[in-house]
LUMVEXRO-288538 format. One record per residue: x, y, z of N, C-alpha, C in turn; residue in one letter; residue number from 1. Coordinates in steps of 0.1 Angstrom, whole numbers. Atoms other than C-alpha are relative to their C-alpha. Example, Ala and Ser with C-alpha at 12.3 -4.5 7.8 and 13.67 -1.06 7.14 Angstrom:
<zalos>
<nc1:9, nc2:-12, nc3:0, cac1:123, cac2:-45, cac3:78, cc1:9, cc2:12, cc3:0, res:A, n:1>
<nc1:-9, nc2:-11, nc3:0, cac1:137, cac2:-11, cac3:71, cc1:-8, cc2:11, cc3:8, res:S, n:2>
</zalos>
This chain:
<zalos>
<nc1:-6, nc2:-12, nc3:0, cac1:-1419, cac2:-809, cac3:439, cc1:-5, cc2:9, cc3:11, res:X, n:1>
<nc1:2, nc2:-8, nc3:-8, cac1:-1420, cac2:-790, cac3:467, cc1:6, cc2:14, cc3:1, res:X, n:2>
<nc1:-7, nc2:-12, nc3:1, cac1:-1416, cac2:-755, cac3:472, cc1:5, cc2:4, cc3:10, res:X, n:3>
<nc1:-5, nc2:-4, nc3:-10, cac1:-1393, cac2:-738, cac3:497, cc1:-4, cc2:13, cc3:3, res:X, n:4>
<nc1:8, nc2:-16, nc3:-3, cac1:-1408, cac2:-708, cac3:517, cc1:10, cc2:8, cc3:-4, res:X, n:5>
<nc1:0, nc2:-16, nc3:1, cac1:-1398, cac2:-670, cac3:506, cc1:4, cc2:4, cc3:11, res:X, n:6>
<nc1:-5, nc2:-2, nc3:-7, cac1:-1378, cac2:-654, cac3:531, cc1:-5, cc2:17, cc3:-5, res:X, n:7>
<nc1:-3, nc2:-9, nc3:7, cac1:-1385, cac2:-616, cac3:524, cc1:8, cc2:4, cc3:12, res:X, n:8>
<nc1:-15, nc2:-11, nc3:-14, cac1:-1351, cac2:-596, cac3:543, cc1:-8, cc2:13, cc3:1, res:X, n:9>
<nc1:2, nc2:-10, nc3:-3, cac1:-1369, cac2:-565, cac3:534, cc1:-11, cc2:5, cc3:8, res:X, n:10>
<nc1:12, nc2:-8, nc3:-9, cac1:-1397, cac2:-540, cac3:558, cc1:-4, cc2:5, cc3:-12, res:X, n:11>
<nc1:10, nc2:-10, nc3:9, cac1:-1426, cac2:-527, cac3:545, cc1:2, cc2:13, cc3:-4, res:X, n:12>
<nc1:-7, nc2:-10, nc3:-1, cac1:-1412, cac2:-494, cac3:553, cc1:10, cc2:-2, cc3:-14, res:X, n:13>
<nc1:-13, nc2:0, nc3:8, cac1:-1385, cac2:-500, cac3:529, cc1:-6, cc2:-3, cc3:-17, res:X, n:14>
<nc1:3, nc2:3, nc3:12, cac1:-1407, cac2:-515, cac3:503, cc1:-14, cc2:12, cc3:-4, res:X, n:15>
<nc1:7, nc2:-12, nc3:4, cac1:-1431, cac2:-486, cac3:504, cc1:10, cc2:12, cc3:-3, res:X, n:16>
<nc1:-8, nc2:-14, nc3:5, cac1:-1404, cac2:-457, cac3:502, cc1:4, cc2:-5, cc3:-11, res:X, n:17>
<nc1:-7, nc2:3, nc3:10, cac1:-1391, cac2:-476, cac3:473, cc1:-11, cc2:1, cc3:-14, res:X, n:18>
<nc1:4, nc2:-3, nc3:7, cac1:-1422, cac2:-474, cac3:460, cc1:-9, cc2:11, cc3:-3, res:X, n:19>
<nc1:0, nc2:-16, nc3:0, cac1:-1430, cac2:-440, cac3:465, cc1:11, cc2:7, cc3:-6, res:X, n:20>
<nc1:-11, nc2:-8, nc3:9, cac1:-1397, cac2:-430, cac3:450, cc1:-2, cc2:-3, cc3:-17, res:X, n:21>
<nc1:5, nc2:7, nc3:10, cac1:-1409, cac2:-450, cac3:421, cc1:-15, cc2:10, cc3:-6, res:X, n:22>
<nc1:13, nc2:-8, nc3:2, cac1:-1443, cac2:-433, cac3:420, cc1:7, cc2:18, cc3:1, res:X, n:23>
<nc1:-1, nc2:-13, nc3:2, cac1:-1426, cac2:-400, cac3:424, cc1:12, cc2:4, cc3:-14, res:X, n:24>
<nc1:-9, nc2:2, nc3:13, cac1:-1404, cac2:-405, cac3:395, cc1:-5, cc2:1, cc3:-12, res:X, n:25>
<nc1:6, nc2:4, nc3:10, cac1:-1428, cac2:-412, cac3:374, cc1:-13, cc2:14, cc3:-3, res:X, n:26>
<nc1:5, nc2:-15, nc3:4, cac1:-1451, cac2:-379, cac3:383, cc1:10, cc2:13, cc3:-4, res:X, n:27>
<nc1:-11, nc2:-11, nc3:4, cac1:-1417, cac2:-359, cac3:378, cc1:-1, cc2:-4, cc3:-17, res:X, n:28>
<nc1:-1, nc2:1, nc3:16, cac1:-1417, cac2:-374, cac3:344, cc1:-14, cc2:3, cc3:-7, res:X, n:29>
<nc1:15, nc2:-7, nc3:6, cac1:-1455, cac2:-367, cac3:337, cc1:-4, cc2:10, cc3:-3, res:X, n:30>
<nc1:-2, nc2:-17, nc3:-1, cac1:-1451, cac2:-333, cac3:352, cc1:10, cc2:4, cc3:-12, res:X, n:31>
<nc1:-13, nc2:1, nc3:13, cac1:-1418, cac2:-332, cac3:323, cc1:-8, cc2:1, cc3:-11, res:X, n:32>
<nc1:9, nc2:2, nc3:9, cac1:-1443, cac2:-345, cac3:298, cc1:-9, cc2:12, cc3:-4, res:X, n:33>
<nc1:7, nc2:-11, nc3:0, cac1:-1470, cac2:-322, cac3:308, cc1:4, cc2:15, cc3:-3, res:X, n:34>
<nc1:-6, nc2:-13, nc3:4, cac1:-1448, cac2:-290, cac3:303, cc1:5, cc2:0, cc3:-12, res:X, n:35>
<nc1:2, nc2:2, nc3:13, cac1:-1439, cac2:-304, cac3:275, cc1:-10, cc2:3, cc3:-13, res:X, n:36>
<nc1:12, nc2:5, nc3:8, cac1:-1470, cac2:-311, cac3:258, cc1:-6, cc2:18, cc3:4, res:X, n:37>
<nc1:6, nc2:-15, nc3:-6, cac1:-1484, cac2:-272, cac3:276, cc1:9, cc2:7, cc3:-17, res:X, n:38>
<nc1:-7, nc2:-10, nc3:10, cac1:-1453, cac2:-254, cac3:253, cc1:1, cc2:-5, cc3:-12, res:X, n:39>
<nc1:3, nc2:5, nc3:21, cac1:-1462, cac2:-276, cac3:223, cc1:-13, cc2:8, cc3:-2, res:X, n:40>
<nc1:13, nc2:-3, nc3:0, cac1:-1498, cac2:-264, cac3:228, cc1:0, cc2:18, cc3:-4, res:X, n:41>
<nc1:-2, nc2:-21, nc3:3, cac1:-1486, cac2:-225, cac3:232, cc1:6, cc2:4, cc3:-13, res:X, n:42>
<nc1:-4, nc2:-7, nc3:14, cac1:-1464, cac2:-224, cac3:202, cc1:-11, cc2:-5, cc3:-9, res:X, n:43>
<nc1:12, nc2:1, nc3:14, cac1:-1497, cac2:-241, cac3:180, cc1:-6, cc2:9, cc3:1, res:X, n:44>
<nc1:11, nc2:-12, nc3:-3, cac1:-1518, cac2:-215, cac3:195, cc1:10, cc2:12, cc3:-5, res:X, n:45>
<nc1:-10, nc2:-15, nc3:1, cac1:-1490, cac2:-187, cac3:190, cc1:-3, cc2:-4, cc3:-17, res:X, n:46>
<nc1:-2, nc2:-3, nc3:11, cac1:-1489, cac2:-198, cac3:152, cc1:-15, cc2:-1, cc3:-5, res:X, n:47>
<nc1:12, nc2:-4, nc3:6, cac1:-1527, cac2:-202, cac3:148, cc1:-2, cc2:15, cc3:4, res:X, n:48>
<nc1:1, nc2:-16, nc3:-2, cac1:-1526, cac2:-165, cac3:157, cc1:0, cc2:5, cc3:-7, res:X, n:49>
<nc1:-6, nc2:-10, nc3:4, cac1:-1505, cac2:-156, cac3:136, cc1:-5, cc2:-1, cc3:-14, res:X, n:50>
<nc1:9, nc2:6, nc3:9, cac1:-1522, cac2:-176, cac3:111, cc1:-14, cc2:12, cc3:-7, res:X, n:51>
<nc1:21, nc2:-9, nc3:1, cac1:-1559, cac2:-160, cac3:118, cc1:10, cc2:14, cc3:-1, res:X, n:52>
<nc1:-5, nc2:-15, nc3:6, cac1:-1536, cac2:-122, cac3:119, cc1:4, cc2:0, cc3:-19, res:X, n:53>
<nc1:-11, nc2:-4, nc3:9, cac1:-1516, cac2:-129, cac3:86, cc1:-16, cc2:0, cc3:-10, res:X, n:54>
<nc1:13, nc2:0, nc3:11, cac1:-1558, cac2:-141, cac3:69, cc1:-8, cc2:10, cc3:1, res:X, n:55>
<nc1:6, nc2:-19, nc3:0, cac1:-1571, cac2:-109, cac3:83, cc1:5, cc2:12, cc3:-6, res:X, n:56>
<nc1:-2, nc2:-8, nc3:16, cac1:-1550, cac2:-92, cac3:64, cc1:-4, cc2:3, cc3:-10, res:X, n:57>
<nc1:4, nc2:4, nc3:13, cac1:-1553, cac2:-109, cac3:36, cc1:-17, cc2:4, cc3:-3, res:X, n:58>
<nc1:15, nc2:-1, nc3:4, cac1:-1592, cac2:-107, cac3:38, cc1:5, cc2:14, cc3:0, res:X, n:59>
<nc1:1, nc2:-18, nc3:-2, cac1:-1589, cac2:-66, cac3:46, cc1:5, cc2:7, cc3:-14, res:X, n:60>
<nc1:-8, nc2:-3, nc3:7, cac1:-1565, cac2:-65, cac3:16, cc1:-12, cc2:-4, cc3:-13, res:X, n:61>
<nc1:11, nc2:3, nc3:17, cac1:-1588, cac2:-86, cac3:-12, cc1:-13, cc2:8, cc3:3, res:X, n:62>
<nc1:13, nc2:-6, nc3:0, cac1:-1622, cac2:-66, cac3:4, cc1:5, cc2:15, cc3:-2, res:X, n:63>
<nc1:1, nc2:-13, nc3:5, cac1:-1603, cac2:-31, cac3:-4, cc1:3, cc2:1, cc3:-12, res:X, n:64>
<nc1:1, nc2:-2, nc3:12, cac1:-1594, cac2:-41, cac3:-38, cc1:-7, cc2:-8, cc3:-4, res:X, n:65>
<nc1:13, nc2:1, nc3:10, cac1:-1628, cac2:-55, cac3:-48, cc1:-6, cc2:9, cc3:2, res:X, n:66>
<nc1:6, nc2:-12, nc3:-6, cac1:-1641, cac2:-23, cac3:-29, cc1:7, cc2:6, cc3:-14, res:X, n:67>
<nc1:-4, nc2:-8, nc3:8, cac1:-1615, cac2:-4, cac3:-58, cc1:-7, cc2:-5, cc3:-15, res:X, n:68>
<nc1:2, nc2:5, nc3:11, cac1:-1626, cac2:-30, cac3:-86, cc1:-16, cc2:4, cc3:-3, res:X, n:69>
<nc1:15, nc2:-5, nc3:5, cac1:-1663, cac2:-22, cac3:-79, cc1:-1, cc2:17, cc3:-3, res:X, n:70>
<nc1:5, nc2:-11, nc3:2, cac1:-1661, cac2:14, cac3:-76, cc1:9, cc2:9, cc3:-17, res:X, n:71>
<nc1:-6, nc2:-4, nc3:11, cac1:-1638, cac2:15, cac3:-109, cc1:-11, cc2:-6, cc3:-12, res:X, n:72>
<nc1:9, nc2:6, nc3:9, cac1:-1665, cac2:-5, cac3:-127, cc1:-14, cc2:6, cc3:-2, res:X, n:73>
<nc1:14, nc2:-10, nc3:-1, cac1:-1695, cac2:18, cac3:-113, cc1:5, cc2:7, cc3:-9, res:X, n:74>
<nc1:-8, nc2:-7, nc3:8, cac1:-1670, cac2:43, cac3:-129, cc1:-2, cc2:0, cc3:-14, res:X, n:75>
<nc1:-2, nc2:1, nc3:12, cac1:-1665, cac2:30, cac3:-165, cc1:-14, cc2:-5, cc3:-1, res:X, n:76>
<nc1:13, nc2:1, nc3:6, cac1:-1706, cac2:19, cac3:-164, cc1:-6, cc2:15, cc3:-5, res:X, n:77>
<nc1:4, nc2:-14, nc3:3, cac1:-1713, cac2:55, cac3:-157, cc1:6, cc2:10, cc3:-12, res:X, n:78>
<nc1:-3, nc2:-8, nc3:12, cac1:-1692, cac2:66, cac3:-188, cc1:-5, cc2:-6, cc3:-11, res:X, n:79>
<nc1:9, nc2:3, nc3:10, cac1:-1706, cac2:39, cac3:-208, cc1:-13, cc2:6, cc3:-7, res:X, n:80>
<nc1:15, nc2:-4, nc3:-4, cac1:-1742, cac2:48, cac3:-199, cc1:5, cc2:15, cc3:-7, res:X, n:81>
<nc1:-2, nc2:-18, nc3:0, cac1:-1728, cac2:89, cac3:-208, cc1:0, cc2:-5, cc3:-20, res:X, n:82>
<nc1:-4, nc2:1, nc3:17, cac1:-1715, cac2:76, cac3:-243, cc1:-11, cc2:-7, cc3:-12, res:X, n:83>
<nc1:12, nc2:4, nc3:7, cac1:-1746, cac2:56, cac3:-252, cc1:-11, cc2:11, cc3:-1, res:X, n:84>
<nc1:5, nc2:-7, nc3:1, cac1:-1765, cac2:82, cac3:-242, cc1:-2, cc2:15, cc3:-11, res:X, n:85>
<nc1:-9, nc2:-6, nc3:9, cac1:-1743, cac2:108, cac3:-263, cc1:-4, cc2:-6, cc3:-14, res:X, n:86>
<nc1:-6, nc2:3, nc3:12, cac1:-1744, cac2:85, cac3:-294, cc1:-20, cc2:-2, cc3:-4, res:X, n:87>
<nc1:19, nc2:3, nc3:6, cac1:-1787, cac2:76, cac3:-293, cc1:1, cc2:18, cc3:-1, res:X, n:88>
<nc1:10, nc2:-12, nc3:10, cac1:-1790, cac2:117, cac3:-293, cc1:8, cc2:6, cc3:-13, res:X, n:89>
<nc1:-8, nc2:-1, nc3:17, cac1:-1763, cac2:118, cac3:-326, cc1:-9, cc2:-6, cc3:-5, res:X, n:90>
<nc1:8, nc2:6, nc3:7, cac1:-1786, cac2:91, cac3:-336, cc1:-13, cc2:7, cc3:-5, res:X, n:91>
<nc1:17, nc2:-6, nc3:3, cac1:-1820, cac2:111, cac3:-333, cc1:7, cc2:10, cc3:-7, res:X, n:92>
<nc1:1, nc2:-11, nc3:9, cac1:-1801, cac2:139, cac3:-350, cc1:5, cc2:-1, cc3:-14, res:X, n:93>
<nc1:4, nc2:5, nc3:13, cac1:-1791, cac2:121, cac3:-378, cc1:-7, cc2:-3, cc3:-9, res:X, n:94>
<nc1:11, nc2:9, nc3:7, cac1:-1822, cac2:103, cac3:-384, cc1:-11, cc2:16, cc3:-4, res:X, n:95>
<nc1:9, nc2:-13, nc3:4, cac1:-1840, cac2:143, cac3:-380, cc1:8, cc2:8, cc3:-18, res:X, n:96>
<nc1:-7, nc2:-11, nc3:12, cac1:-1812, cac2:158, cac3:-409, cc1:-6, cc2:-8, cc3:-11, res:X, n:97>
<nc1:4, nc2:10, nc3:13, cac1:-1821, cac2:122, cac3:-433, cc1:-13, cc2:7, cc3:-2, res:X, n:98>
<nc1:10, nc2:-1, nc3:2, cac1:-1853, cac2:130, cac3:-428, cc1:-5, cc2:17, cc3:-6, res:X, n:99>
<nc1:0, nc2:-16, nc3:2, cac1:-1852, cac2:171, cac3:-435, cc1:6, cc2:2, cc3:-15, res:X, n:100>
<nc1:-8, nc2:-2, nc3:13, cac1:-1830, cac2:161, cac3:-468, cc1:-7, cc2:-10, cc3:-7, res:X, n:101>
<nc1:6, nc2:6, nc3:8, cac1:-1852, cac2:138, cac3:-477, cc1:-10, cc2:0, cc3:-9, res:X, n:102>
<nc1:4, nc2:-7, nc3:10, cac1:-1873, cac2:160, cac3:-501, cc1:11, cc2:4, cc3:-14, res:X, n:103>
<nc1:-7, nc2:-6, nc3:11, cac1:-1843, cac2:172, cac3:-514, cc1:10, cc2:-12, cc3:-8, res:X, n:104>
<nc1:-9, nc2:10, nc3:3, cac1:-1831, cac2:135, cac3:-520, cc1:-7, cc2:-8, cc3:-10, res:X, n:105>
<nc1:5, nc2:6, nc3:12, cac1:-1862, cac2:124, cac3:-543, cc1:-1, cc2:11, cc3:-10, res:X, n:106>
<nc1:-1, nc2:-8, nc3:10, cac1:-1858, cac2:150, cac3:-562, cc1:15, cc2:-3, cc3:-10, res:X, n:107>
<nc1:-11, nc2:3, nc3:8, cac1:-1822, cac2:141, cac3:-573, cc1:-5, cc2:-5, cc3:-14, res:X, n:108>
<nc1:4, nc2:10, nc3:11, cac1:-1838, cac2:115, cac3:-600, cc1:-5, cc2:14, cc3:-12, res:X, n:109>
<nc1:2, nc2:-13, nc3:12, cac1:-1856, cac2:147, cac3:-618, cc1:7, cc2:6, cc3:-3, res:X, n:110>
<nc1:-12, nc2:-12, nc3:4, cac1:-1829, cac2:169, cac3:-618, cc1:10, cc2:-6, cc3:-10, res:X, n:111>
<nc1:-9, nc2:12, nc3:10, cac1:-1807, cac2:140, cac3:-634, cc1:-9, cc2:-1, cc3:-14, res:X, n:112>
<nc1:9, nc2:4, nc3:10, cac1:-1837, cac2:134, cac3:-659, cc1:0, cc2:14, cc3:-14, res:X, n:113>
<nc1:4, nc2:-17, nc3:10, cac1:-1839, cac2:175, cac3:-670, cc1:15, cc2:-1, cc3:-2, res:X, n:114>
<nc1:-18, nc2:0, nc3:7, cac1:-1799, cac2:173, cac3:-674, cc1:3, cc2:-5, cc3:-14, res:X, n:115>
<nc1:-3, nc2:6, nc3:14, cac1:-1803, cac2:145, cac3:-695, cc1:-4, cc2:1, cc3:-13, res:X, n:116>
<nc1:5, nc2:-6, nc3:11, cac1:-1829, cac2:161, cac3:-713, cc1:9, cc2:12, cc3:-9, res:X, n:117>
<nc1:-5, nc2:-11, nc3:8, cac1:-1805, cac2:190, cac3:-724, cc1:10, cc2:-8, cc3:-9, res:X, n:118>
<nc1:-9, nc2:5, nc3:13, cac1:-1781, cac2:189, cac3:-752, cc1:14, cc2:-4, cc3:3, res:X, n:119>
<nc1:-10, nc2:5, nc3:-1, cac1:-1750, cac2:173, cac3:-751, cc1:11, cc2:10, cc3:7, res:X, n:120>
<nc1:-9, nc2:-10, nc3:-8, cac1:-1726, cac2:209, cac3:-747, cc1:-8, cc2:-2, cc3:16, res:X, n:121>
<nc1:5, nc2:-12, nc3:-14, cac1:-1751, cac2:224, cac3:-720, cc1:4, cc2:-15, cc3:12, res:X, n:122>
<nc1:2, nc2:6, nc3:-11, cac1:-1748, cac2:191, cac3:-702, cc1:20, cc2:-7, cc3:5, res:X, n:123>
<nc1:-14, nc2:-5, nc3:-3, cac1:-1708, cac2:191, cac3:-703, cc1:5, cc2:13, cc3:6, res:X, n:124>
<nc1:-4, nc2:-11, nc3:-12, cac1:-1710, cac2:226, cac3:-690, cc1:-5, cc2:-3, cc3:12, res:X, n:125>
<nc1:6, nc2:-2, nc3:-16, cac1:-1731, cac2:220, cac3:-660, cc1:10, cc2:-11, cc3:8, res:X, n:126>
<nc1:-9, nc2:11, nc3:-7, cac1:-1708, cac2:191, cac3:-651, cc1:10, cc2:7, cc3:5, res:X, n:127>
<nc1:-4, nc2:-6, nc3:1, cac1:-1682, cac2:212, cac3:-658, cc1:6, cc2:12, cc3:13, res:X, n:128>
<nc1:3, nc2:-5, nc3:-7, cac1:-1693, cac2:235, cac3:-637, cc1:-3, cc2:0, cc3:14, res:X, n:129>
<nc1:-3, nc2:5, nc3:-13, cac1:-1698, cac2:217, cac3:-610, cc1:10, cc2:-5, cc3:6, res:X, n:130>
<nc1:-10, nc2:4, nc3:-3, cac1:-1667, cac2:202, cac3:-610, cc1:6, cc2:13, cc3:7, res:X, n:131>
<nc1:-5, nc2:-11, nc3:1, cac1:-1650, cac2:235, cac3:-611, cc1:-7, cc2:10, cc3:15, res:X, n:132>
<nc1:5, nc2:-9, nc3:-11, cac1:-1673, cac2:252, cac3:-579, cc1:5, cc2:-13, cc3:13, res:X, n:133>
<nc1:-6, nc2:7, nc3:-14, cac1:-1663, cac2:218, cac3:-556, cc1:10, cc2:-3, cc3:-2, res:X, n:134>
<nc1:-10, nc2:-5, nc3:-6, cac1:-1634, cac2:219, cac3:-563, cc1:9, cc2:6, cc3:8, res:X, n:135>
<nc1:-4, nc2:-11, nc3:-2, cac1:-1628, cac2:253, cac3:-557, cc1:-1, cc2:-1, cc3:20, res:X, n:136>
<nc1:4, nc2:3, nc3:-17, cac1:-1645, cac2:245, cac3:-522, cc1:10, cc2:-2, cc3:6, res:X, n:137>
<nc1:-10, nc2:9, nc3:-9, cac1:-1623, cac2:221, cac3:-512, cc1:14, cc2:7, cc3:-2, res:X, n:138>
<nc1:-9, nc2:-8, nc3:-4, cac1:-1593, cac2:240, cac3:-520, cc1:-2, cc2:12, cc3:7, res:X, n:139>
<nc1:6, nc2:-13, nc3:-14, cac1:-1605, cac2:268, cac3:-500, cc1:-3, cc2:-8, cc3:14, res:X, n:140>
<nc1:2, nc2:6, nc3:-12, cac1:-1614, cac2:245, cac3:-469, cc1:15, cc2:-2, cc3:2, res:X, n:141>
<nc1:-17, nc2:4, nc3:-2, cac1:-1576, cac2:228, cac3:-473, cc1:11, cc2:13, cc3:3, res:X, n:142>
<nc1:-12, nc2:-9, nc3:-5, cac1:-1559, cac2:262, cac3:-469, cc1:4, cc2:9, cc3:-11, res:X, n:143>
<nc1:-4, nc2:-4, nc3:4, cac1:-1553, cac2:272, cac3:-502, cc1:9, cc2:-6, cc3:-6, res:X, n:144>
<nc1:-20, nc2:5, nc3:3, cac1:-1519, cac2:251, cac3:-509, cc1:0, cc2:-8, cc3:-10, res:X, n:145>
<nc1:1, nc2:6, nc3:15, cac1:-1514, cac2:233, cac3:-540, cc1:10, cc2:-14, cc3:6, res:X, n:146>
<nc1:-5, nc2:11, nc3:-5, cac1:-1495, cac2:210, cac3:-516, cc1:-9, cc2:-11, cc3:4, res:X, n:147>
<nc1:12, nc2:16, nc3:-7, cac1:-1513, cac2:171, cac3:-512, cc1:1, cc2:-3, cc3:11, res:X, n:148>
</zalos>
């Protein structure tokens, strides 16, 4: 098998412009590419923008309402703190009245004992009689009115 020589018809000339239009075809399409791929790149960047704007917000937004949440909680501590305060000195003045009536609270037991010692009437009157003065109180506190 023998081979027959290759004739080429074409000039170098001819086979280099052919391949220069070739190579230029192919940077027009790169350059195509490349502006492509540029305005893909701009609109990511445009929406990471808007991205990092829309979380700046957002952060500015949650750090002024934990800013409201803390200074409404200082708020209701400092009324707590007022009302505990308030309620330990009810407390001491409680604990000073028990303690000021508490002469007149062991004595109850005697007083009951000399009652019981009296005679049956006298100890129906004093009851009696006590009924009849707290009563009286309390209708006089209430207003007077025989209405309940």
């Amino acid at each position: 098998m023998s081979q027959e020589p290759v004739t080429v018809t074409y000039s170098l000339e001819q086979v280099f412009s052919r391949l220069e239009q070739k190579i230029d075809k192919l940077e027009q399409k790169i350059d195509g590419n490349q502006k492509e791929v540029n305005q893909q790149i701009d609109k990511l960047e445009q929406k990471i923008d808007k991205l990092e704007q829309k979380i700046d917000g957002n952060q500015k937004e949650v750090n002024q309402k934990i800013d409201k949440l803390e200074q409404k909680i200082d708020g209701n501590q400092k009324e707590v703190n007022q009302k505990i305060d308030k309620q330990s000195e009810e407390i001491t003045t409680i604990k000073a009245t028990l303690q000021a009536q508490q002469p007149l609270i062991q004595k109850i037991p005697d007083l009951a004992e000399k009652v019981g010692e009296l005679k049956n009437w006298r100890q129906i009157f004093i009851i009696a009689l006590t009924a009849l003065v707290s009563g009286s109180i309390t209708w006089v506190i209430r207003g007077g009115n025989l209405k309940p």
